[in-house]
Wavefront OBJ file of the C-alpha trace (Angstrom):
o trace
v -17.604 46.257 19.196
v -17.761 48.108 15.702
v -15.463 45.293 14.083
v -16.021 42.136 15.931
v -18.755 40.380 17.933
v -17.436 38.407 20.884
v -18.763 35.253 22.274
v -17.762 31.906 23.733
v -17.388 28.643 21.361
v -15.892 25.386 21.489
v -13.594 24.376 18.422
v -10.242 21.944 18.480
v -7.636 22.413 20.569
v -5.288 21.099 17.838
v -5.914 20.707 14.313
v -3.899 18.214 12.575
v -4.197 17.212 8.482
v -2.938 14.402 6.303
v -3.066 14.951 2.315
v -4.195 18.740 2.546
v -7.367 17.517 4.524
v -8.389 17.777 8.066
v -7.669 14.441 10.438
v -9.448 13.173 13.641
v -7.857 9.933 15.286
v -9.614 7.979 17.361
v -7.420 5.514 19.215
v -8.436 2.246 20.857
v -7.038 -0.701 23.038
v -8.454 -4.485 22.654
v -8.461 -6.483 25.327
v -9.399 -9.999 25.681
v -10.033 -10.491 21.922
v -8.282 -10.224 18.315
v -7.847 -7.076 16.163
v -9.532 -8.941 13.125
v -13.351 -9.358 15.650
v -13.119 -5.713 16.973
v -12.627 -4.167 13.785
v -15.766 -6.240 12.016
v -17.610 -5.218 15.057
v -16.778 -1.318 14.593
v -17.355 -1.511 11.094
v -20.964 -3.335 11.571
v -21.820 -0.676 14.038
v -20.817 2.208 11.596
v -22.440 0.848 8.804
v -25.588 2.443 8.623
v -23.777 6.167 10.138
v -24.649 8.413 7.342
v -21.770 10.878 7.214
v -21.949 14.872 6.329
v -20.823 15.593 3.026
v -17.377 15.839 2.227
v -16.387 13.236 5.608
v -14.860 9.862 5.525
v -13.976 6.714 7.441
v -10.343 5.079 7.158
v -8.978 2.002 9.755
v -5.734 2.362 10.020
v -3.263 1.664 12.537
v -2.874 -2.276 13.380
v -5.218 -2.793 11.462
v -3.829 -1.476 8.183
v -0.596 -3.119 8.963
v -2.273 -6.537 9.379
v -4.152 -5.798 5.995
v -1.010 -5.016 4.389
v 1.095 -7.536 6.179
v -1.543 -10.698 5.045
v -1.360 -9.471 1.528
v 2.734 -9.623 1.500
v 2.348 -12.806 3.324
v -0.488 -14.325 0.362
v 1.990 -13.205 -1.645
v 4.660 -15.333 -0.324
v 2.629 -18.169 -0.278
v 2.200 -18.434 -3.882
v 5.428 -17.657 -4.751
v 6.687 -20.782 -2.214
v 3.901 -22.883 -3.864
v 4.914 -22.043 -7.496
v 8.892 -22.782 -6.447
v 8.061 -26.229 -4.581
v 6.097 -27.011 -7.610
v 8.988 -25.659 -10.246
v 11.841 -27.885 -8.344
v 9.435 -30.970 -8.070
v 8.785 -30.775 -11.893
v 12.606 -30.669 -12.059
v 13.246 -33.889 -9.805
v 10.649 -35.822 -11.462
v 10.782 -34.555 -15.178
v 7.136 -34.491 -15.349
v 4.280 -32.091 -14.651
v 1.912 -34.280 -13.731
v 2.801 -35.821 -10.971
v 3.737 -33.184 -9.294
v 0.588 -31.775 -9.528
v -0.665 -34.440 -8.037
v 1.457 -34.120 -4.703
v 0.292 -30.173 -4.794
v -3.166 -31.546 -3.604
v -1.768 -32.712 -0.273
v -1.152 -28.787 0.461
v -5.282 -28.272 0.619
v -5.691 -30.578 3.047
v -3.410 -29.123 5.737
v -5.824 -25.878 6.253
v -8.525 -28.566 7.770
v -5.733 -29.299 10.288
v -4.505 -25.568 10.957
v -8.199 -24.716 10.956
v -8.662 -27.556 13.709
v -5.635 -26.707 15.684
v -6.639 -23.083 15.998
v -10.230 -24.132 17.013
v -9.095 -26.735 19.680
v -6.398 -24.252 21.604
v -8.590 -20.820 20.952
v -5.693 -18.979 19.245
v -6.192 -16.732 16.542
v -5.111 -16.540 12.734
v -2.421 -14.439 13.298
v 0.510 -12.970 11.079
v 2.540 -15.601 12.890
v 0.482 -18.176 11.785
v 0.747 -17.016 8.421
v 4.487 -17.633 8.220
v 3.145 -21.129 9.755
v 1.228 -21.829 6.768
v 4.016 -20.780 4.438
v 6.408 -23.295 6.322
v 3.972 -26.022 5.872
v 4.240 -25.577 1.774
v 7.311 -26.873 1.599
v 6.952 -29.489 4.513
v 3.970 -31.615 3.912
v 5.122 -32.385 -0.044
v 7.465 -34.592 1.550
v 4.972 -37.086 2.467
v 3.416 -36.912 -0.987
v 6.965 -37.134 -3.154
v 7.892 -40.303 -1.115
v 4.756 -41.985 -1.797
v 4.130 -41.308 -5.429
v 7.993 -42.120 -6.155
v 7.648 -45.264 -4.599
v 4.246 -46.339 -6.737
v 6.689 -45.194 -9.839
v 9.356 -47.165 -8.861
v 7.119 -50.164 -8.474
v 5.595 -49.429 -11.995
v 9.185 -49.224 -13.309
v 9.746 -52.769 -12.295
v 6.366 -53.898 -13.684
v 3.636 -53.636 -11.253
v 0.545 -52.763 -12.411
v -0.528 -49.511 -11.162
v -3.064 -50.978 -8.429
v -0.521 -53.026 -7.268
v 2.044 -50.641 -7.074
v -0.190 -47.972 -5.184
v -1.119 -51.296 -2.861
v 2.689 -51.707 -2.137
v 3.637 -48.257 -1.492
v 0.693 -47.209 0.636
v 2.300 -49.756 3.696
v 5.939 -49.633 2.734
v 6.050 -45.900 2.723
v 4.078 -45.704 6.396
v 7.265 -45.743 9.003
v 9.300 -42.980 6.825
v 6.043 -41.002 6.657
v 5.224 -40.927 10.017
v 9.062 -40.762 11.269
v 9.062 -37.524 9.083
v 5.882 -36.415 10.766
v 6.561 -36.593 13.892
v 10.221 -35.728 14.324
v 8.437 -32.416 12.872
v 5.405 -32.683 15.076
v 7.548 -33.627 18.528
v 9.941 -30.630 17.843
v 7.253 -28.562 17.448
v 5.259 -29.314 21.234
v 7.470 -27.531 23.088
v 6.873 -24.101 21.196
v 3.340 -25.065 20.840
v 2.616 -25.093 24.951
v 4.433 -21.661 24.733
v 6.138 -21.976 27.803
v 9.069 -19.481 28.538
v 8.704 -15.719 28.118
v 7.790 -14.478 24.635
v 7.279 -18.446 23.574
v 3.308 -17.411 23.474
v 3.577 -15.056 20.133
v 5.444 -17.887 18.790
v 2.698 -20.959 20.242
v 0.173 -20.266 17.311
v 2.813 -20.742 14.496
v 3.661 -24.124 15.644
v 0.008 -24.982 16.591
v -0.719 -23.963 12.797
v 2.268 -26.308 11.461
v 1.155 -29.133 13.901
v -2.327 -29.304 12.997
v -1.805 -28.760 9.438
v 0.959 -31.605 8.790
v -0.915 -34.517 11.247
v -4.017 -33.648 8.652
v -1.998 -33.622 5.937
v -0.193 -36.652 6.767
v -3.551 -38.548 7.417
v -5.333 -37.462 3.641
v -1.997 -38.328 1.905
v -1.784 -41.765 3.134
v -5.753 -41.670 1.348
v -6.152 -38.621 -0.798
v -2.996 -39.250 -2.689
v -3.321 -42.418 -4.524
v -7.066 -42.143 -5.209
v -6.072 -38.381 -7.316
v -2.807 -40.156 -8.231
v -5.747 -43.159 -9.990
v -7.744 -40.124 -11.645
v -5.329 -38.484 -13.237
v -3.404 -41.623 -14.591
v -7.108 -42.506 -15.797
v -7.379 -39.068 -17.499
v -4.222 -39.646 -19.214
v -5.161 -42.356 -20.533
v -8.369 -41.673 -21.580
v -6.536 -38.542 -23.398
v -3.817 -40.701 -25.205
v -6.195 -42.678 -26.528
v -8.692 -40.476 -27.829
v -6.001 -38.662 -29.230
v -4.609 -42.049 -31.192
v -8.360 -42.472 -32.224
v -8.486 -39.064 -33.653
v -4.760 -39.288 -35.311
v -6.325 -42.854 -36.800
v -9.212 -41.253 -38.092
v -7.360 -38.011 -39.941
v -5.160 -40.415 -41.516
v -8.201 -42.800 -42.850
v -9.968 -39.758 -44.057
v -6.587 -38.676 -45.539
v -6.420 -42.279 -47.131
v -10.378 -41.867 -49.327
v -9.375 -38.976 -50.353
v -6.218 -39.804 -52.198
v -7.442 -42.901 -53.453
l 1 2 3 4 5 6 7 8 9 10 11 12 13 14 15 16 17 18 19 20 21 22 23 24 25 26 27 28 29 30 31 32 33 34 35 36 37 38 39 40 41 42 43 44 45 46 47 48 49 50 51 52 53 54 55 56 57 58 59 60 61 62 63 64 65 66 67 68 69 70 71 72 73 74 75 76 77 78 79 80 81 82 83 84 85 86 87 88 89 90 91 92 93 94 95 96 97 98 99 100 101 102 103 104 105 106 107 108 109 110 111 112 113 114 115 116 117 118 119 120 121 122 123 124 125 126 127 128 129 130 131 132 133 134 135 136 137 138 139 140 141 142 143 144 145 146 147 148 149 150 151 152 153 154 155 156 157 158 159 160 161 162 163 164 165 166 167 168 169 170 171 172 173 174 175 176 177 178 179 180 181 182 183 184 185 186 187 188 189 190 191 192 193 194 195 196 197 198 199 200 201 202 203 204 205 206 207 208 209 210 211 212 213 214 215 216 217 218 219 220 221 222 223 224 225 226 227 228 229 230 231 232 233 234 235 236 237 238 239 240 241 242 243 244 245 246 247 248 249 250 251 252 253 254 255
């Protein structure tokens, strides 16, 4: 009693640190719903927590996996996207029209967004690699029709006639192509058989996202394929008008 005072307190059974500071983990199991929902819902219900001094808030677990897993994975994408468009450039010795089959890859999130919505699965890592596949699958669509409307042009169509052509001579291989992809797909996508469900969202993703494709290409395509060829135009020939006007300027002078 003439060192110490004794008395009864509560205090941590363990005590475990990370970086030279103190750690508390609280641990969690979803059920019934996605990781990406709970997570928004724990951090609107912790928003307005005020903290003591010195305390902070981290998520990790799943959920800094998933964060970390998405950004490798947006990664990838771009990289796939910048490739397809490298070897296309190569094939067609052009940069342009290329860039106009790129816009066919927009239009296949309206059909993985759609897919998702009509079978209630979630945008999963799974369905990430999905989206990745479906960068180098629904170009196809777009490189056989714009070769076609250049072959035409090669033998003299004019470019309205040539996109007229193509459009309906290019429709069986398109839609063979589409749904030898879409047909081999079904079975995956019903994820029957055991572990087929952690695959079903990956081939909902690439079915959704290549019948939309496949539908804007047959429009979207030739009506950016018009603009641009329009724009190019428009640029040759203000550039002749400006090369025309240097040299007649060029001309008074001298004389």
């Amino acid at each position: 009693g003439e060192v110490a005072q004794f008395s009864t307190e509560t205090g941590p059974t363990s005590i475990s640190r990370e970086g030279q500071a103190r750690l508390v983990t609280v641990n969690s199991q979803i059920s019934e719903r996605d990781l990406n929902s709970v997570v928004k819902d724990i951090e609107a219900s912790l928003k307005g927590f005020t903290l003591p001094q010195g305390y902070t808030i981290e998520y990790g677990g799943q959920n800094a996996d998933m964060v970390e897993a998405f950004g490798d994975l947006a990664l990838a994408l771009i990289l796939a996207i910048i490739l397809v468009y490298m070897v296309m450039s190569s094939q067609f010795e052009s940069l342009v029209h290329p860039f106009i089959i790129m816009f066919s890859l927009p239009t296949t999130f309206i059909g993985v967004v759609a897919g998702l919505a009509l079978t209630g699965r979630t945008f999963s890592v799974v369905t990430f690699i999905g989206v990745i596949m479906l960068a180098g699958i629904v170009v196809n669509n777009g490189i056989v029709l714009v070769d076609y409307i250049n072959t035409l042009r090669r033998r003299g169509l004019t470019r309205t006639e040539a996109i007229t052509k193509a459009g309906p001579t290019r429709l069986r291989p398109i839609l063979m192509t589409t749904l030898t992809t879409v047909l081999g797909m079904l079975p995956l996508a019903f994820g029957t058989g055991e572990g087929a469900e952690a695959q079903a969202p990956m081939a909902t993703a690439v079915i959704g996202g290549l019948l939309a494709s496949t539908i804007f290409t047959l429009i979207f395509i030739p009506v950016v394929y018009t603009l641009i060829d329009d724009f190019g135009k428009w640029l040759k020939r203000k550039m002749r008008l400006d090369t025309e006007n240097k040299t007649v300027a060029k001309g008074e002078v001298i004389s």
